[in-house]
C-alpha positions, 0 to 999 in steps of 0.5 A: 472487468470494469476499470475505474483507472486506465493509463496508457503509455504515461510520460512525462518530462521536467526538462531532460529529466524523464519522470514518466517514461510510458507507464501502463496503469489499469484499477478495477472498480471497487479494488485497491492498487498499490504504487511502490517504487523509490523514490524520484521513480514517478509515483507522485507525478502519476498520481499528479496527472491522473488528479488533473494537477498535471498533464502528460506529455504522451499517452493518455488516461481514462477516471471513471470513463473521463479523460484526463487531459479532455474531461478534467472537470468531470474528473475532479467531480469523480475523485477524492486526493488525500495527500501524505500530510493532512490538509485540514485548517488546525485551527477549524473544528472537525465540524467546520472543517467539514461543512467548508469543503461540502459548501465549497463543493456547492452543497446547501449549508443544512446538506454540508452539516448534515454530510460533515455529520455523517462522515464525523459518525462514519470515522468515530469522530462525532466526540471530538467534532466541536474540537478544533482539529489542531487537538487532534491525535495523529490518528484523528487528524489523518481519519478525518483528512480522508472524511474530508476527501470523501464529502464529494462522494468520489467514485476513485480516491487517491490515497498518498502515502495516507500514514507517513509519521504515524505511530502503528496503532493510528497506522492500522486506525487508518487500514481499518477505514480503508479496508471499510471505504473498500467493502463499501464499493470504493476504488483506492489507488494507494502510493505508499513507502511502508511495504508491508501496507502494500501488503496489508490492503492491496490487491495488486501492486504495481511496481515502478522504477526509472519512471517505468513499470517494472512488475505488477500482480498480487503481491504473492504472485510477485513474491514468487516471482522474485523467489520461491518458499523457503524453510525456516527451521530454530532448534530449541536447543542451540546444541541441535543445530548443526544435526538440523542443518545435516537434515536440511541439507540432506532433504533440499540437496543445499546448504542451508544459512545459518544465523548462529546468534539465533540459531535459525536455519534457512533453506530453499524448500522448491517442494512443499512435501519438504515440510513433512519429510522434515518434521518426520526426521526431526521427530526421529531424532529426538529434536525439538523446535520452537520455530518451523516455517514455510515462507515466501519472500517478504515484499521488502525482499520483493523490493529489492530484487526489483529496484535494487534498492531496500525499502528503508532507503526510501525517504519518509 
């Protein structure tokens, strides 16, 4: 497996303040790896050592085969960093905007117009290329940020909380582009507060707390984990519910929880030959639902159990 990230044994101190304390980090070429955790637990300054912005007090870490602490020129050249806010001039158009940062990376002025007009085409935002980016959506801002970040062509990009304060269609707007950067054979390393993104693009989430890793895997594989399938069960009729928790409770051997308000029924189903005994019990008396599910735990739940703290304590 080719590794396009690889960090070893990562730590870094702020005074008597550990932000890193030994983290291990592998991204295969052409994957995405989300980093989650709550926040102070090092995402941010991992992120920083890896983009060369900082360096690590032990340990050491590989870009595209470059060191990070010895190779940092080649490192820059090798990555592209989008940041939770866009970093592009409101007040230059996309075009402008784009062109500047191809001239700055030392391409010709015809070779910067002609990368700022590709990528413009590449985000669906060639009608809007004269106009300055202060007029731009949320959506459009954010997609050309990461238009901006890829005029180098980088083989890694670092996407930082890429949708923090849009609104969900510009969100997906966004998962669109990087499910499409994917496919076209980038590697994404992608730090993000909102779980279900990790969710959404991910093909492993690494877990960190306290400036450690505390888990790492698919997100299934973490999901089970944490815990194993639950049964979901919501009567048609409010009058039906105490018949179903009988039956639930005579298949798992437990009590199931009830949310009276919406009479939804939860129970632990360890064996995925439950679901069918249970419709079969229901058939035969008569009941009817409008809800019957299998379900892992959600990766909020995940969350949770791993850092002790809920998602949505997580600052934006």
């Amino acid at each position: 497996m080719s590794l396009a990230i690889q960090a070893e044994g990562l730590v870094k101190r702020f005074g008597e303040t550990v932000a890193l304390n030994g983290v291990d980090l592998e991204v295969p070429t052409g994957k995405v790896v989300g980093v989650l955790g709550p926040n102070g637990a090092g995402k941010t300054t991992m992120v920083r050592i890896l983009a060369t912005l900082l360096r690590p007090d032990a340990g050491r870490a590989t870009i595209a085969g470059y060191d990070v602490a010895r190779d940092p020129v080649q490192v820059r050249a090798a990555i592209g960093l989008t940041g939770q806010y866009a970093s592009v001039d409101e007040d230059l158009s996309g075009t402008e905007n784009l062109v500047l940062i191809g001239r700055l990376l030392g391409l010709s002025r015809a070779g910067a117009r002609a990368r700022a007009d590709e990528l413009l085409a590449r985000f669906e935002l060639s009608e809007a290329a004269g106009r300055a980016a202060k007029t731009y959506s949320g959506g459009m801002r954010r997609r050309l940020d990461l238009a901006a970040s890829l005029v180098g062509r980088p083989q890694v990009l670092y996407l930082d909380e890429p949708t923090t304060g849009l609104d969900p269609h510009a969100r997906i707007e966004v998962w669109n582009v990087v499910r499409g950067l994917v496919a076209d054979g980038s590697t994404v390393l992608l730090t993000t507060q909102y779980l279900d993104e990790a969710d959404q693009l991910a093909d492993r989430i690494t877990v960190i707390d306290h400036g450690r890793v505390v888990a790492e895997g698919r997100a299934d594989e973490l999901k089970r984990r944490v815990g194993g399938q639950t049964v979901q069960v919501r009567p048609t009729s409010p009058a039906d519910v105490d018949a179903v928790a009988r039956i639930l409770a005579e298949l798992t051997g437990v009590e199931p929880a009830a949310d009276r308000d919406i009479g939804l029924l939860t129970a632990p189903a360890p064996d995925p030959v439950l679901l069918s005994a249970l419709v079969r019990r229901l058939d035969a008396a008569g009941i009817t639902v409008d809800e019957l599910a299998l379900r892992l735990p959600s990766l909020d739940e995940v969350f949770l159990a791993l850092t002790g703290k809920p998602a949505e304590e997580v600052p934006a």
